[in-house]
SEGUZA-758442 format. One line per field, with one value per residue (C-alpha): residue in one letter; x, y, z; residue number from 1. Coordinates in pm, 1 decimal, always signed. Layout:
// residues N
aa <- (A,...)
x <- (X,...)
y <- (Y,...)
z <- (Z,...)
i <- (NUM,...)
// end
This chain:
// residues 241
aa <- (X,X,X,X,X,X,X,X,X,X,X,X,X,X,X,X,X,X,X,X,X,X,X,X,X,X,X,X,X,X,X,X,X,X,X,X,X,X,X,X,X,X,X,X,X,X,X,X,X,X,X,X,X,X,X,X,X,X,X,X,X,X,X,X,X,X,X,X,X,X,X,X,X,X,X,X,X,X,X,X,X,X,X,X,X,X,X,X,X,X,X,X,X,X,X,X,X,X,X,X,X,X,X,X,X,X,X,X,X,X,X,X,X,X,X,X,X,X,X,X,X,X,X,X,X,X,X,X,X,X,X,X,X,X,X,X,X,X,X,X,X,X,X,X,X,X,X,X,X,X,X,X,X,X,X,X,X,X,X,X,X,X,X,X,X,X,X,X,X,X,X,X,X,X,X,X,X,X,X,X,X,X,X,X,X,X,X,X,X,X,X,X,X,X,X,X,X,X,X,X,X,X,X,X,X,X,X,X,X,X,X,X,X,X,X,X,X,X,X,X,X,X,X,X,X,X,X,X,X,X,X,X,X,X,X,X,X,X,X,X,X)
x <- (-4792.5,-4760.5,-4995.5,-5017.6,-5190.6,-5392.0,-5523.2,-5426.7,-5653.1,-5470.0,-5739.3,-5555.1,-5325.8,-4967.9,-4887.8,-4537.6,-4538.6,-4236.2,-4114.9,-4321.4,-4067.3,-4041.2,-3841.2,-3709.4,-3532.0,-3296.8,-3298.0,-2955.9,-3060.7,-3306.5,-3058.5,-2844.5,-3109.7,-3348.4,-3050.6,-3324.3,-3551.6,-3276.7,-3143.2,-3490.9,-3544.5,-3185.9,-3012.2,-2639.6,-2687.8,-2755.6,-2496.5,-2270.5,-2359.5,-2278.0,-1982.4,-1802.1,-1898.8,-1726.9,-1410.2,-1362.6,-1369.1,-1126.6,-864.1,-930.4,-855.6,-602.6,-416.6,-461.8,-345.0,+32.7,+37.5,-143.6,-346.6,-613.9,-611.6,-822.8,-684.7,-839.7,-1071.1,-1142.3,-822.3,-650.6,-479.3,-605.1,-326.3,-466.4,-253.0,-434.5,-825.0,-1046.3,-1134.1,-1469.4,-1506.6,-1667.2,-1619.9,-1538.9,-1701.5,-1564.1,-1203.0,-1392.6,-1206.9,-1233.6,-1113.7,-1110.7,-1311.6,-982.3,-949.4,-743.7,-649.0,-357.0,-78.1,+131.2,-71.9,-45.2,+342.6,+391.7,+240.7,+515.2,+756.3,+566.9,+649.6,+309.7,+517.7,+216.8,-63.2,-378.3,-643.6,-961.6,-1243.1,-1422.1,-1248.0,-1388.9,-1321.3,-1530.4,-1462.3,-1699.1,-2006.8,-2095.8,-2211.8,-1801.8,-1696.2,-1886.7,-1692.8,-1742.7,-1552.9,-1355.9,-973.4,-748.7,-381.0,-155.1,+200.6,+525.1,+832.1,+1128.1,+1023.7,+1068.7,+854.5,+934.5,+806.7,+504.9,+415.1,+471.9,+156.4,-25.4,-15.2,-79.2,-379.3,-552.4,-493.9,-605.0,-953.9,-1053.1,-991.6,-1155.4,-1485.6,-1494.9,-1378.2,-1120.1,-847.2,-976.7,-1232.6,-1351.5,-1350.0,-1488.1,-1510.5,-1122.7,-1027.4,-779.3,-550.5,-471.9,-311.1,-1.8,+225.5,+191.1,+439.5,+633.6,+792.8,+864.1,+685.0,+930.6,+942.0,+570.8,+565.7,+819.2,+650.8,+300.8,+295.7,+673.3,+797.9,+1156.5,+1140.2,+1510.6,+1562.9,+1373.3,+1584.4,+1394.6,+1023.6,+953.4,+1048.7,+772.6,+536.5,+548.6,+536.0,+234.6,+78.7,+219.6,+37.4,-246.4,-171.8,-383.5,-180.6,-206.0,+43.8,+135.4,+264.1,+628.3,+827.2,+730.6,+405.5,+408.6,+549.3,+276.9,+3.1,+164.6,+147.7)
y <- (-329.8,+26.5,+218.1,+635.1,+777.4,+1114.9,+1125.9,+982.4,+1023.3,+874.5,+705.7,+632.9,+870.6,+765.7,+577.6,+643.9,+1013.3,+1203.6,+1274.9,+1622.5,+1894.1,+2041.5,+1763.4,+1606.9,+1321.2,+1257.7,+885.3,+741.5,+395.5,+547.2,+790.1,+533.0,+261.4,+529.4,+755.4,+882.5,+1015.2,+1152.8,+1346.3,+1526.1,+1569.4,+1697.8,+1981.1,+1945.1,+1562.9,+1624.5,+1904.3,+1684.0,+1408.9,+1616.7,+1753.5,+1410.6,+1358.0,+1720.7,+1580.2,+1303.7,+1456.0,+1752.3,+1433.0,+1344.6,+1633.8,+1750.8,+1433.2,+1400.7,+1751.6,+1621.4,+1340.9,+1061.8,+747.3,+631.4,+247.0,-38.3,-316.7,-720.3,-689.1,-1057.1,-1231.8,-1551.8,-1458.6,-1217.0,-948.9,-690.9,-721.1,-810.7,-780.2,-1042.6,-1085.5,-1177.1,-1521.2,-1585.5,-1870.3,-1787.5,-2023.1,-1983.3,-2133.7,-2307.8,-2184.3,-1964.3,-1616.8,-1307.5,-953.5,-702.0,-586.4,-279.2,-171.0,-387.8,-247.8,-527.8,-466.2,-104.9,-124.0,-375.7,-71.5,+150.9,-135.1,-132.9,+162.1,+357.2,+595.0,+771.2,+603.6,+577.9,+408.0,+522.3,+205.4,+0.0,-252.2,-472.2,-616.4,-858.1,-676.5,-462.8,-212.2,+121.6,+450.6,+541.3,+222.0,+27.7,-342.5,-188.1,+159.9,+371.4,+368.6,+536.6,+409.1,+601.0,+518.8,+775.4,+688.2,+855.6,+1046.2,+949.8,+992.0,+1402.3,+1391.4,+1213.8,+1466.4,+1731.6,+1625.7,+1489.8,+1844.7,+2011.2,+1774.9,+1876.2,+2232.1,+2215.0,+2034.7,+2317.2,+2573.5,+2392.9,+2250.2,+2525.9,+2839.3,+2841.7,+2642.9,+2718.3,+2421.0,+2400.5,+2092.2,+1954.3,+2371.9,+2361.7,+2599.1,+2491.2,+2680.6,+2402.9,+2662.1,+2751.0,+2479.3,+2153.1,+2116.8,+1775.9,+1561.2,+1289.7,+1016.0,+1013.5,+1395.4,+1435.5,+1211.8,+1442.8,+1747.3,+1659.6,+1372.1,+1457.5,+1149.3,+1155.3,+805.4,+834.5,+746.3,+403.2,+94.7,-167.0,-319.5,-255.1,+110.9,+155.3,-45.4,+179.4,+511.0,+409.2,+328.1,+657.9,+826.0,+599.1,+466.7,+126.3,-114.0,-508.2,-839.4,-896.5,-523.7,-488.2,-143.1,+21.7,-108.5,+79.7,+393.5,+374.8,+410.1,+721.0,+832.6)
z <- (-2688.7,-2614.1,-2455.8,-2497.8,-2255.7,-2280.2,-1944.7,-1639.4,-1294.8,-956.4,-760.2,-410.3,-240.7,-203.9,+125.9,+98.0,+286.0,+376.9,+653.0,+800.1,+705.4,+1061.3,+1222.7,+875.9,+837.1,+1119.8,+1218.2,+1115.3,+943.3,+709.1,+596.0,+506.5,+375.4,+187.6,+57.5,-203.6,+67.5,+249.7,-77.9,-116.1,+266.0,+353.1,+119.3,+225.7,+142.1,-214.0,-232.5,-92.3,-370.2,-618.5,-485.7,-471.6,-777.9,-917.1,-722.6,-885.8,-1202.5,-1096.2,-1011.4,-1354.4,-1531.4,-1245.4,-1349.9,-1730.5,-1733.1,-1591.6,-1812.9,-1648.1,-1877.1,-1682.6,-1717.5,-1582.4,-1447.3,-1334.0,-1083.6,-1033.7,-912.2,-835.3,-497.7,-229.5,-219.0,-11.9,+340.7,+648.5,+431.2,+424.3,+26.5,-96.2,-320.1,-633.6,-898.2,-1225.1,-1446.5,-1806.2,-1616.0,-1290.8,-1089.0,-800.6,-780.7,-548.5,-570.2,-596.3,-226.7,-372.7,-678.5,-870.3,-837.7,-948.6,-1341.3,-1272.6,-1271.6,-1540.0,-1723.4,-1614.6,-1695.8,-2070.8,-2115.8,-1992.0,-1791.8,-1615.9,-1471.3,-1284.9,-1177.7,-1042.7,-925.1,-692.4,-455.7,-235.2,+167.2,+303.5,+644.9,+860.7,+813.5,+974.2,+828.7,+764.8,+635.0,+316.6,+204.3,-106.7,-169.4,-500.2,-447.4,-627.1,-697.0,-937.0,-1052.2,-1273.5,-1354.2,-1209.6,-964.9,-593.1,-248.9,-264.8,-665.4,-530.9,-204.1,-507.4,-685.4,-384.0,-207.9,-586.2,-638.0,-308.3,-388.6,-765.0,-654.5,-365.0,-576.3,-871.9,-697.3,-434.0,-595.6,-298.5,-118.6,+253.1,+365.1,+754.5,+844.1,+1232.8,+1293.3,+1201.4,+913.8,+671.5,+375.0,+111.2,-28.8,+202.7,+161.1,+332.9,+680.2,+526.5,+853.1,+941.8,+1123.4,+1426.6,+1393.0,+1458.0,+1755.3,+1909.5,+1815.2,+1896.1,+2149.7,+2287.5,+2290.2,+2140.0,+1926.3,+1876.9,+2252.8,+2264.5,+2235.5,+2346.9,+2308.7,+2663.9,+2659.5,+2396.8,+2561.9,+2892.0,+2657.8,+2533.7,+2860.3,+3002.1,+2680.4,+2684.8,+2366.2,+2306.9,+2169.2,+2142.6,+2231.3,+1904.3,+1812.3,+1761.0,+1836.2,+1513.7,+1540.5,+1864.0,+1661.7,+1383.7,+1683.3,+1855.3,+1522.8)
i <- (1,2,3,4,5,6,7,8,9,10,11,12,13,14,15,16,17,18,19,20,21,22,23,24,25,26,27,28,29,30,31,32,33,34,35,36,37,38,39,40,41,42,43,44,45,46,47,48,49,50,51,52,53,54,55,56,57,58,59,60,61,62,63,64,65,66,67,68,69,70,71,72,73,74,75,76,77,78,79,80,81,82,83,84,85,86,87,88,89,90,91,92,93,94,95,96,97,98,99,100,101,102,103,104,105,106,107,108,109,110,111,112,113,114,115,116,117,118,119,120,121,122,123,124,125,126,127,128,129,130,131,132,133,134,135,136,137,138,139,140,141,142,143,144,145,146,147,148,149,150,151,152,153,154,155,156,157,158,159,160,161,162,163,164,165,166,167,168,169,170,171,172,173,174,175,176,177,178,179,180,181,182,183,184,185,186,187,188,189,190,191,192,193,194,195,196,197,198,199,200,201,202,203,204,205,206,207,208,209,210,211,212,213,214,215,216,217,218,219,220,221,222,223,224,225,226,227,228,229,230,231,232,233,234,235,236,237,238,239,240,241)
// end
């Protein structure tokens, strides 16, 4: 049964109030637990919203635009593939059998695609680590993994450093952002070095030089560099870095 109201008369205020407009909404776990109050309470929330939302569709036409197919691949499978992450567990119960939430996106289907003959590809979607929470990390986040045929790492830093551009000026109407009061030109051309090149040049530590595991060990003291039992040389590297 429907019912088609004429009239309607509220006869109790709401008790949900927001917050009074002169403070706002400032306290950090109702941001993040009532993201509905904090979209009407805080402008640069919502505009924020919506701008992710514009990027995600500039990738998409950025990429479609070079030739790309956007696919989807498994998200439930078999074995946990996703390095060091913890996976999260569900049973499948068509097979009974238990499978794993995809803790990044497949690239082993991804390049059977390429090996199919799909020679451009992408894939834009949720994955999933059963790891820790804080306001910058969620278990559950959008990755996106793309794949062309011949082409090699200087092809790829090509369209990585054209994608960036084509989005700022596409979303923003221009490719300098400030970013931590730091302003930036996507569209001068990115510096491309290496990794042992920017230790050099920013922490001046000439990588070339160290031989042994204990010569990077008492670098990275000398730099305070944290580093843990376990880590090897280039482990040791990857931190400087």
């Amino acid at each position: 049964i429907s019912i088609h109201a004429e009239k309607i008369q509220l006869l109790s205020k709401s008790l949900q109030i927001l917050p009074e407009k002169f403070h706002g909404l400032t306290d950090t776990d109702t941001r993040y637990r009532q993201r509905y109050v904090d979209l009407i309470m805080n402008r640069e929330v919502k505009e924020t919203f919506i701008k992710r939302s514009k990027i995600l569709s500039s990738i998409r036409k950025y990429l479609d635009g070079e030739g790309f197919l956007e696919v989807e691949t498994p998200m439930l499978v078999a074995n946990a593939g996703g390095a060091a992450a913890r996976p999260f567990e569900t049973h499948f119960n068509a097979l009974d059998e238990d499978f794993n939430a995809a803790d990044f996106l497949w690239s082993f289907y991804l390049k059977r695609l390429i090996v199919g003959g799909m020679e451009r590809v992408y894939e834009i979607g949720r994955v999933f680590r059963n790891e820790g929470l804080d306001t910058r990390h969620n278990p559950e986040f959008t990755l996106m993994e793309l794949y062309q045929a011949y082409t090699d790492y200087n092809g790829m830093m090509d369209l990585t450093e054209n994608l960036y551009r084509h989005v700022a000026q596409d979303v923003l109407g221009t490719t300098k952002i400030v970013y931590n009061g730091v302003e930036m030109d996507l569209g001068k051309p990115f510096e491309r070095i290496t990794m042992i090149d920017a230790v050099k040049k920013y922490a001046g530590v000439d990588w070339n030089e160290v031989e042994t595991l204990e010569q990077a060990r008492a670098l990275a003291k000398e730099h305070n560099v944290e580093f843990e039992e376990r880590h090897k040389k280039g482990d040791i590297l990857s931190l400087f870095f």
